[in-house]
N, C-alpha and C positions, 0 to 999 in steps of 0.2 A: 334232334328236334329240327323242325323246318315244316316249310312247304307241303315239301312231300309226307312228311309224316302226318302232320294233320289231315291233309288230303287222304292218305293211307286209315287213319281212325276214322276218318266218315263214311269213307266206303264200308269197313267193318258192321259200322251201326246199321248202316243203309241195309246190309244183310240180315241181319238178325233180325231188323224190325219190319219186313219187306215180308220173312214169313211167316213170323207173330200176326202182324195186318192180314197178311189173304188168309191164315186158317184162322183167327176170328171171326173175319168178313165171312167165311163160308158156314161157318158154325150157328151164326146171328142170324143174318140178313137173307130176306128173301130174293132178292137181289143182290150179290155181293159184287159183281161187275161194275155197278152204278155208284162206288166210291172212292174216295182216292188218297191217299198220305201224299203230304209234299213237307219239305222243309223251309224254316223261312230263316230271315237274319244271317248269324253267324254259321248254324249248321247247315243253310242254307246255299252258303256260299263255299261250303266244303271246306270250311275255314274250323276246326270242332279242337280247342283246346282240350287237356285232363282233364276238367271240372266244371270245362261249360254247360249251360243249361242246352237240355235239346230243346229245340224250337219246333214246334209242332202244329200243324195245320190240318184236318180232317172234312174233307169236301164231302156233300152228299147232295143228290137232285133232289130231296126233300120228299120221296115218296115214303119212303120208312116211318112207321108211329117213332116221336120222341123219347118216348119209353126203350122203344127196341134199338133206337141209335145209343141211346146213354148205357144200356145194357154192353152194346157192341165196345162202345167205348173204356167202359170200366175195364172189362176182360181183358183188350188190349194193353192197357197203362197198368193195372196195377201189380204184375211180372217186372217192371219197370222202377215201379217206386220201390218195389220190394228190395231189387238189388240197389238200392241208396241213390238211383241216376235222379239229377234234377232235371223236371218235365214243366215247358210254360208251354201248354197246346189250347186251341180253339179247336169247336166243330162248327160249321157254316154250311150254309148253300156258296153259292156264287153271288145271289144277287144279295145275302146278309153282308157275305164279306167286301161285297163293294159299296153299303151303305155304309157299314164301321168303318173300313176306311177313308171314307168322303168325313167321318167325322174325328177320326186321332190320327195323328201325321206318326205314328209311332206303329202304328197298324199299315197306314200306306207304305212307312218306309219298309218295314221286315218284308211285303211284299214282293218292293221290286229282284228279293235274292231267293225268290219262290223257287224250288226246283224239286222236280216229281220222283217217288222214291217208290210208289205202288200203288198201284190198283188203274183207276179210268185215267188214261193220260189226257185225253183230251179234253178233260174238266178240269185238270191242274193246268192246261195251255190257256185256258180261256180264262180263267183267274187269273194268269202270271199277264197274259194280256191283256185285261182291263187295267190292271194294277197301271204297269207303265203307261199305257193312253191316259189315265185319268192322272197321274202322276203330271206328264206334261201339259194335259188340256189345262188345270187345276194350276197349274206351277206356282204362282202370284201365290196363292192362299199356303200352301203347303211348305213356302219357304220360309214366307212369315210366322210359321208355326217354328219350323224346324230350327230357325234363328233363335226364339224366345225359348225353345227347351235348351237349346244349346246354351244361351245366357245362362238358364236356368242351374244346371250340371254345374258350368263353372264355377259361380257363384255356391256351388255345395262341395265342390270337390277341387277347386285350384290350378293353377295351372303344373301341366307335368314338367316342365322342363324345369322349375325351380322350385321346385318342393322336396322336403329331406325325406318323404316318405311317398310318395306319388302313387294315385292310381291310374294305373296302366290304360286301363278302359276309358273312365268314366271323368278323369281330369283333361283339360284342354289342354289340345294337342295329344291327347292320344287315342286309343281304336277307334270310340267311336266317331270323333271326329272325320278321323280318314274316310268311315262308313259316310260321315256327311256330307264330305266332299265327291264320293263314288254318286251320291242321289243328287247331287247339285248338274254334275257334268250329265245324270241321264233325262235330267229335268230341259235341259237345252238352254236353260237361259244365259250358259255364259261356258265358255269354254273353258275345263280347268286340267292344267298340267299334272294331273296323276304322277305322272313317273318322274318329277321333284320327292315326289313321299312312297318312290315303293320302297326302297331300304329302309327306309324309317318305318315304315309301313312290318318287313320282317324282320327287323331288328323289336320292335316293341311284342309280333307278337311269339319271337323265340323268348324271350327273356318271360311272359306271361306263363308259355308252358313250364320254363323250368322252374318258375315259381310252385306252380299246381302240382307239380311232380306227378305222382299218381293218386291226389288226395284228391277226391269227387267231390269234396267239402271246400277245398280252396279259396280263396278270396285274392281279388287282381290286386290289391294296395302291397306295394314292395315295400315292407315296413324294413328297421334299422337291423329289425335285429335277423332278417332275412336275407338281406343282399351281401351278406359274406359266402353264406350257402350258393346262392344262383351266379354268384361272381364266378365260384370255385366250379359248378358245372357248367356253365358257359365258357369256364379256359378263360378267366380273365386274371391279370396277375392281382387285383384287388376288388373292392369293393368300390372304390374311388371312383377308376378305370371304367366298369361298368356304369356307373352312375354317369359318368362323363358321355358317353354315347348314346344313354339313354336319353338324355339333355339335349343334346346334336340331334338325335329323331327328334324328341319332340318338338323343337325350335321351327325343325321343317315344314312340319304338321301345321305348326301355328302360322307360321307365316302364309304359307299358302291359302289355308283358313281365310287370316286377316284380309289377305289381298285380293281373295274372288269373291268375297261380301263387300269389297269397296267398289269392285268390278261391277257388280249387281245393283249397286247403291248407282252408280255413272252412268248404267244402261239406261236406266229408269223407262222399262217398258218397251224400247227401240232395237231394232234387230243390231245385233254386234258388228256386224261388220258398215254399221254405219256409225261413220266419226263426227267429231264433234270440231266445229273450227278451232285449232289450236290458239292458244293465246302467248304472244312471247312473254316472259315474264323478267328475263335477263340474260345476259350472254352465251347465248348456246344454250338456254334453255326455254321450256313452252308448260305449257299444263292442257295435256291431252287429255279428255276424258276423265277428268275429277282429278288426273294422276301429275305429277311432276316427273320429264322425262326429257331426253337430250333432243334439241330439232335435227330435222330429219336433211342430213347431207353437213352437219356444224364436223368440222374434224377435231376430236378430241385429241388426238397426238399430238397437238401442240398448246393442249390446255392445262398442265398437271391440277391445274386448280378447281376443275368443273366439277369434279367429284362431290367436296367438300360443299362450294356453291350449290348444289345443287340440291342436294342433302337439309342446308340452311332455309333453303328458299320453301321446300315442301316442308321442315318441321314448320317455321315458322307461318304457315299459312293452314298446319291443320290438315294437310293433303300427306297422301303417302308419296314416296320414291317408287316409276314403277318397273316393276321387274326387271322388264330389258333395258333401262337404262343403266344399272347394278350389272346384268349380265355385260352389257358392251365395256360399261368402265372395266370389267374385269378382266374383260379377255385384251383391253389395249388399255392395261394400265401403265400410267407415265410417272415416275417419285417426283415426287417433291422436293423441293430444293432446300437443302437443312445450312439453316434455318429455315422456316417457314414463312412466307412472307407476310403480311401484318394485314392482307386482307384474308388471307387461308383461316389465321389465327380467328380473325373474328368471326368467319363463318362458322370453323368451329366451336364455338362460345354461341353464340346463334343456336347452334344445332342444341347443345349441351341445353340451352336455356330456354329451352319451349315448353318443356315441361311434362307432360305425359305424351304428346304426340310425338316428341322424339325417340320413345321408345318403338313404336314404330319403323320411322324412317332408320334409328341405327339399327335395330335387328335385319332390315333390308341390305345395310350395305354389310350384315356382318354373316349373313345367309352367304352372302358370293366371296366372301374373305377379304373385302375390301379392308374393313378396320384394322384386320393385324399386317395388311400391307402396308398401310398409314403408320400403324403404329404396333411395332411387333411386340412391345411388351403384352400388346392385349392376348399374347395366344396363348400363351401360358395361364391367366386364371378364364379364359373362355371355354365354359360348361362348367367350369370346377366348382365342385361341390364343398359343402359345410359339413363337417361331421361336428355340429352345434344345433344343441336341440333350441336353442335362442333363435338360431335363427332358421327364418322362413325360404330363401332361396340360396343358388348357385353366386359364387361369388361375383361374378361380370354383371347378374341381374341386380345383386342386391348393391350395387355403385351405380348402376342406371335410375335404382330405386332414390337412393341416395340423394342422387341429380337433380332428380327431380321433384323431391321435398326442400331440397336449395334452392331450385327456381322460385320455388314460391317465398324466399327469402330474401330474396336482391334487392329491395327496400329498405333494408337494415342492416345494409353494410355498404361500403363504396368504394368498393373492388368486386362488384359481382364477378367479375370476370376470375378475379382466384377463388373466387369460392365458388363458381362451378368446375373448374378446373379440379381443383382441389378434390369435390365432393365425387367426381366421375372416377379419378384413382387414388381414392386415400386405403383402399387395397389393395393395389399394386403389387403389393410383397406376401401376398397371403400364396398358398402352397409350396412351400419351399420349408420341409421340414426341422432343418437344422437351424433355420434363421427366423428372428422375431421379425412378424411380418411388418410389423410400425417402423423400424429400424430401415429394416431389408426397402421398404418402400423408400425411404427419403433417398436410401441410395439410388433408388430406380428410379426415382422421380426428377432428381436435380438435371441429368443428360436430359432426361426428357420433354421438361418443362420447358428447356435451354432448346433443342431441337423443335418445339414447335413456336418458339419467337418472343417467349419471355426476355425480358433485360434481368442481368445479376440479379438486382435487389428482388424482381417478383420473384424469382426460380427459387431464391433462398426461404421469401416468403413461404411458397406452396410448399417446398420442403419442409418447413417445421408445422403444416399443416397438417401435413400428413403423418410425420413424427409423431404429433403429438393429438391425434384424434380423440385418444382415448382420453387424453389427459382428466377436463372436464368432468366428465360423469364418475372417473376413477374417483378425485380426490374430494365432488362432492357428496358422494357416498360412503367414505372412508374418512375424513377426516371432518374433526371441529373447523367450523367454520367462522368460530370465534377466535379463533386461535391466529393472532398477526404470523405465527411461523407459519401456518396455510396457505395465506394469503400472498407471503414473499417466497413461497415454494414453486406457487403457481407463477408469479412475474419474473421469478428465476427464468424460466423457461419462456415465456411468451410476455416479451419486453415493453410493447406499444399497444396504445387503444384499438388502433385499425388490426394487427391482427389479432388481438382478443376476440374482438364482435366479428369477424371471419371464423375464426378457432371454435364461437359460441355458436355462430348457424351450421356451421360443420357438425358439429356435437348433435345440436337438436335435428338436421336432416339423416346423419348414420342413425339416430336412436329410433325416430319414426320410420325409418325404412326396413330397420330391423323388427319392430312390433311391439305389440304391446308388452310383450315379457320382459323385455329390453328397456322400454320406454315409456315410463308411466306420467303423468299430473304432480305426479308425488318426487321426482327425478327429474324432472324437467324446472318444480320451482328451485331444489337445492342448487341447480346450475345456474340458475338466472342468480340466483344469491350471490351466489361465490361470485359470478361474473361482476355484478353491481358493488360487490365490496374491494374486486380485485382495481376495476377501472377508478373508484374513488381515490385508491393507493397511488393510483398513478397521477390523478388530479388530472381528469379532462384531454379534451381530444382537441388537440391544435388545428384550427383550419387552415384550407389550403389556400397558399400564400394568391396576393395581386401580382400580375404576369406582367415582367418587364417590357418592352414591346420597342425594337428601335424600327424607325421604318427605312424601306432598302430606296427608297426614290422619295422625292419633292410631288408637295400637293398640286395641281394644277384645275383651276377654273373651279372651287372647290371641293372636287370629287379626285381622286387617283385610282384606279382599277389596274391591274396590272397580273400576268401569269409569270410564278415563278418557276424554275425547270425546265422539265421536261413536258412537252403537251402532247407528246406521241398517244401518251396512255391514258385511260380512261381511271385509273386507280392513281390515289394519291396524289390528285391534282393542287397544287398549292396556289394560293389567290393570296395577295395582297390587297388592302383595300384602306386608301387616307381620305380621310374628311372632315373638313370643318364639322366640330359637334351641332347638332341640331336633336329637337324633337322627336322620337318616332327614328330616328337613323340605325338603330342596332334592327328595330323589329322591319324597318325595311329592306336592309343585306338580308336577314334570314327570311325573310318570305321572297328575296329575289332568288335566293340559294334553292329555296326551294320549288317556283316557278321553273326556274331551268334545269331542274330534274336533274340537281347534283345533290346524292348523301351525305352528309357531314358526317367525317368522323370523326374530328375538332378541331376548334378554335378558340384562340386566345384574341381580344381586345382591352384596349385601355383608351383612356382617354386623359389627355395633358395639355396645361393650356389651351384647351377648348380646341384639340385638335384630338380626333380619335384614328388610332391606327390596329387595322383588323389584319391576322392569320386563319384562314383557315384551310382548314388540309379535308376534300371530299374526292367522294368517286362520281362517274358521271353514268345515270341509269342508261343500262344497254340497250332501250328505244329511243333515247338523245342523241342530238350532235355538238359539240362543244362549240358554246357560244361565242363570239369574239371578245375581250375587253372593251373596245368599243359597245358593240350593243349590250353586254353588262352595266355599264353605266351610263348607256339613254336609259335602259329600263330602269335604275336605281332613279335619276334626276325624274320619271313620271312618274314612279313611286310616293318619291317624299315631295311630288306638287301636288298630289291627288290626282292627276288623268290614268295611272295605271291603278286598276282597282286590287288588289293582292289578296284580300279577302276570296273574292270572289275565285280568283287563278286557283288560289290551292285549294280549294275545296273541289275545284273537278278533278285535282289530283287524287283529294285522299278518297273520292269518287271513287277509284279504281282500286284502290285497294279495299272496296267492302265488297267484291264481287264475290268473294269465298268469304265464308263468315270468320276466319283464322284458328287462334287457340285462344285460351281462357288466359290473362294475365291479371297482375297485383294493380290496386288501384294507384294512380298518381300520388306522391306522396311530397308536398312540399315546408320542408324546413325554416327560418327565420332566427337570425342570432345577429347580436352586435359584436364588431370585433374590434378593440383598441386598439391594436397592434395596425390596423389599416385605415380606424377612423370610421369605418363605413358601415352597416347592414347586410351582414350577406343572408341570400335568398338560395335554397336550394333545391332544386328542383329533379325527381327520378320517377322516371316511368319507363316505360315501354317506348322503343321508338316508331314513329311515324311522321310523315310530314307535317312540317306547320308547326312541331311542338314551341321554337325556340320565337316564332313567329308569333303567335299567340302569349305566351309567357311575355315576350316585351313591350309588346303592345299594350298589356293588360298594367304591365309596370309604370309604362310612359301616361298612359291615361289618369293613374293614380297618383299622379304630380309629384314624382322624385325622379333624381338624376341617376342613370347606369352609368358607374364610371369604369366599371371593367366587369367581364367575364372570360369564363373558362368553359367550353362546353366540350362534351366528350363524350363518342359513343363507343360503347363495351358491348361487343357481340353486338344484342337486338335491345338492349338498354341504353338509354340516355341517358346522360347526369352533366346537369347544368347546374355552375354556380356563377350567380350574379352579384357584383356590388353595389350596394344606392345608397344615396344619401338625402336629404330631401335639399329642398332648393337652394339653401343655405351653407350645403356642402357638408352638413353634419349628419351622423349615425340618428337612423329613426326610431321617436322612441319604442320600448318595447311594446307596449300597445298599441301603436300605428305599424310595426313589422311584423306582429302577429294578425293583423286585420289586410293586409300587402298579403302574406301567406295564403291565407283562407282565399283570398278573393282570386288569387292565381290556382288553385288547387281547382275550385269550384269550375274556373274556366274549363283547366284540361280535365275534368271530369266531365262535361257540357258537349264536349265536343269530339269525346272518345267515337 
């Protein structure tokens, strides 16, 4: 099977039906010179599986009575049906077949693979040549057609690369997809790399033929109980094997798909080879043409880290990664330093935590093999298949899937950062027949976790994450839940509140990734049960402590500013900051923090004897220049006198980040609880990060007349999680209905100002 063989089966038919057509025509037609068979589509393209339909087209100048052409017709076709062939043919003029086509994009497409088989050639030339003029004149109309069927298909048929049963054809990312892409590239409107998808292109459609065998009746879906049979005549040593390269096309398919419709989406109308002014967006990177890509002359050989960054920067904003910036990281890929260093880490978690558009940007960097160079566990379940009729994909989709039902969880947990981590390889250990993959996982996951810059305690964390995924829906399926031996079965193994409600969005993100068979209404409340009767065993979630704070230098003139380290680099910059306590002093650091265009990635403050001493640890945006200590604190002293307006500054900041509309995130979600243990009101605060949040949040507190006597703020990946202490004037915890009304009124803010 191949190429040539199908090639070789159309020329057959081309014969047979070449002198079926001229001794009817001659039999019929008073003219039989004046018609002509052409083929369209797939048989048109010489492309003619065992059991494809012939594609049929019959031209006539329209002088024939319709009586004596339908006569001509029958005679020819019904020789045809008789031998079982499936036939989808039209009869036309020229000028019918170019109004149907000006109205179904399904008629224009079969078109452009018109090719003449007998009779008047040059009435099948002038058809095949309106077709492509109006094809391109038309382009605008006919893609947007071609788009909305294509939505259409997938949404009936799936995607092929992660489906346990796929159709070859008619699932995305397979045949006729690549057919969309061959009409896109002759449409002009955007240039598209074909020969990314020819092997994918004859790998999907050898595997079709041996499906069909020689069954004229055939159907393209490679069901379960089929691909042992097409494994075994394709020479493959399994069933798996085959599935696994059929997976590998189709990922091809798709991507290239995905990424000349984002190409066409960026043109918008404008000839391609005209660009768009690039925009920096961060070090060594820019957003070309809708896309995120490396700037042009940045030397990546001494960046191991742009990859990652880069990746984080386009999921997070909703853009793809584009090509050639995937193709250059590939060819001068530099490793990374193991451990990995704590801005890598969180770009990673960034990337993991965008939510559906990062399934994008990683298929981009995992098309060029970047992922298993990052991380070589991923090669081993990369394409691997599920022989689980539960579940719906390839095991690397269905952890991408995972991911990204945890994204939309990091609200109700406060370690997002393990629980994406967690939910992106909690199958890690899956294909490896001799070993339970939960098992097999924690061992694969602890180096791993360790290598990308975990401390002990998280690694051990995600390791029993992953261990114990299944735990959850195991024992609340299976066991009474009345039962106190249930209860201390499950705390046996997952010891602390914090990883229970990790352990519990784990549970609820694998179940909904895996599907409804999997994951019902009815499995979802037993688990919430269990969870809520297991945390009460435990009695509550201790918050996190007030941060000791000594400070490294003396106050002076009431302000200190001061850089600790290293100031070479733009990551990891550490600021000290002493000040007599005042009004408004915590919300003017963070709105000065974020004036000069440094990211926080945290900070600790206290305040003692009316003196407050700040840590905080940011990076400084790659359009910055590192401002002095000095003018750090002129700016803080017109801050807190009111001549520097800080309202005003950061909002032409976050100006700039609404230039791309982003991705879809969980709405702000702000906590309030009284803690004995410190005396105080803590306030907590998780969202999304963006400028201003920590700036807004304290100002909203200071306006509401109580005192912040310490926070903790910290950014995980593209999440913030700030906790604050207050008291009200008096130095006492507020009561509960004045810290629930403090709640709401900072929730509403950062809701106000998203």
């Amino acid at each position: 099977m191949g190429t040539r063989e199908r090639r070789d089966r159309s020329n057959e038919i081309d014969k047979a039906l070449r002198v079926s057509f001229l001794t009817c025509a001659s039999q019929y037609l008073s003219k039989p010179e004046l018609v002509s068979l052409t083929a369209v589509g797939g048989y048109g393209r010489g492309e003619l599986s065992p059991a494809s339909d012939l594609d049929l087209l019959i031209l006539h100048n329209g002088s024939e009575k319709p009586q004596v052409i339908q006569d001509f017709v029958n005679a020819f076709l019904y020789p045809l049906w008789d031998q079982g062939r499936a036939i989808d043919h039209a009869v036309r003029t020229r000028s019918e077949t170019r109004e149907i086509a000006n109205e179904d994009v399904r008629v224009a497409l079969g078109l452009l693979d018109l090719r003449h088989i007998a009779g008047e050639s040059e009435l099948s030339n002038q058809v095949a040549s309106d077709a492509l003029e109006n094809w391109r004149k038309s382009r605008e109309k006919y893609l947007r057609a071609l788009r909305k069927s294509i939505h259409e298909r997938e949404n009936r048929s799936g995607e092929l690369a992660f489906l346990l049963e796929p159709d070859l054809k008619e699932a995305r990312g397979g045949l006729r997809d690549i057919n969309a892409l061959r009409a896109i590239e002759m449409s002009g409107a955007v240039p598209v790399s074909l020969a990314r998808v020819a092997e994918s292109e004859a790998l999907l459609s050898n595997v079709r033929d041996a499906l069909h065998g020689e069954n004229l009746k055939a159907r393209d879906q490679l069901l379960l109980t089929e691909q042992d049979r097409v494994a075994s005549k394709m020479n493959y040593s399994n069933a798996d094997a085959l599935m696994l390269d059929v997976a590998k096309a189709a990922r091809a398919v798709d991507y290239l798909m995905d990424s000349t419709w984002h190409r066409i989406d960026s043109n918008n109308g404008q000839s391609w080879l005209r660009r768009r002014k690039n925009q920096k967006i961060d070090q060594g990177l820019v957003i070309q043409n809708s896309e995120v890509t490396i700037e042009d002359g940045y030397d990546i050989s001494t960046d191991s880290a742009i990859g990652l960054r880069a990746a984080a920067a386009a999921a997070q904003r909703g853009l793809p990664l584009s090509i050639d910036a995937c193709v250059l990281l590939s060819e001068k890929f530099k490793s990374l330093p193991n451990p990995w260093p704590k801005p890598v880490l969180n770009d990673l978690i960034s990337l993991i935590g965008a939510g559906r558009s990062m399934i994008r940007v990683f298929e981009a960097l995992d098309q060029d093999g970047l992922i298993e160079k990052w991380i070589p566990e991923w090669f081993h379940v990369r394409f691997l298949p599920q022989r689980n009729v539960l579940h719906r994909h390839t095991v690397d989709r269905h952890m991408l899937e995972t991911a990204v039902h945890a994204a939309a969880l990091i609200r109700t947990v406060t370690r997002p950062d393990l629980l994406l981590v967690s939910a992106l390889f909690h199958d890690i250990g899956k294909g490896f027949p001799d070993k339970d993959h939960s098992e097999y996982g924690e061992e694969l996951i602890k180096p791993l976790a360790k290598r990308l810059g975990f401390d002990d305690k998280d690694c051990e964390t995600i390791a029993i994450l992953v261990r114990e995924h299944l735990l959850l829906s195991a024992v609340a399926t299976r066991r009474d839940l009345e039962d106190p031996a249930t209860i201390g079965f499950v705390i046996e193994k997952i010891k602390d509140p914090e990883s229970l409600q990790l352990l519990h969005a784990l549970s609820i993100s694998d179940g909904e990734a895996t599907g409804k068979s999997a994951w019902s209404d009815w499995k979802a409340e037993l688990v919430s049960t269990l969870v809520a009767k297991c945390l009460a065993a435990m009695a509550g979630i201790k918050p996190v402590s007030q941060p000791d704070l000594i400070p490294t230098g003396e106050i002076i003139d009431d302000i200190a500013i001061r850089f600790i380290g290293n100031q070479e680099t733009t990551e990891n910059i550490e600021i000290e900051i002493i000040a007599k306590d005042q009004t408004g002093l915590l919300s003017a650091v963070a709105g000065l923090m974020t004036i000069s265009r440094f990211n926080v990635r945290s900070a600790k403050t206290r305040t003692t004897n009316d003196i407050a001493v700040m840590r905080w640890i940011v990076e400084l945006d790659a359009n910055a220049q590192l401002p002095t200590a000095e003018k750090l604190t002129e700016q803080l002293k017109k801050a807190l006198s009111g001549e520097l307006n800080l309202g005003r500054k950061i909002e032409e900041r976050i100006a700039n980040y609404r230039k791309y509309p982003g991705i879809p995130t969980p709405a702000p979600l702000v906590f309030a609880a009284n803690d004995l243990a410190t005396n105080a009101t803590i306030i907590e605060v998780r969202m999304h990060d963006r400028p201003g949040i920590l700036f807004n949040v304290t100002r909203a507190i200071s306006r509401f007349g109580v005192d912040i006597k310490s926070a903790i703020v910290s950014t995980l990946g593209a999440e913030a999680f700030d906790t604050l202490y207050v008291t009200d004037l008096e130095g006492q915890p507020l009561t509960g209905e004045r810290a629930q009304l403090l709640a709401t009124k900072v929730e509403n803010i950062l809701i106000t100002h998203l």
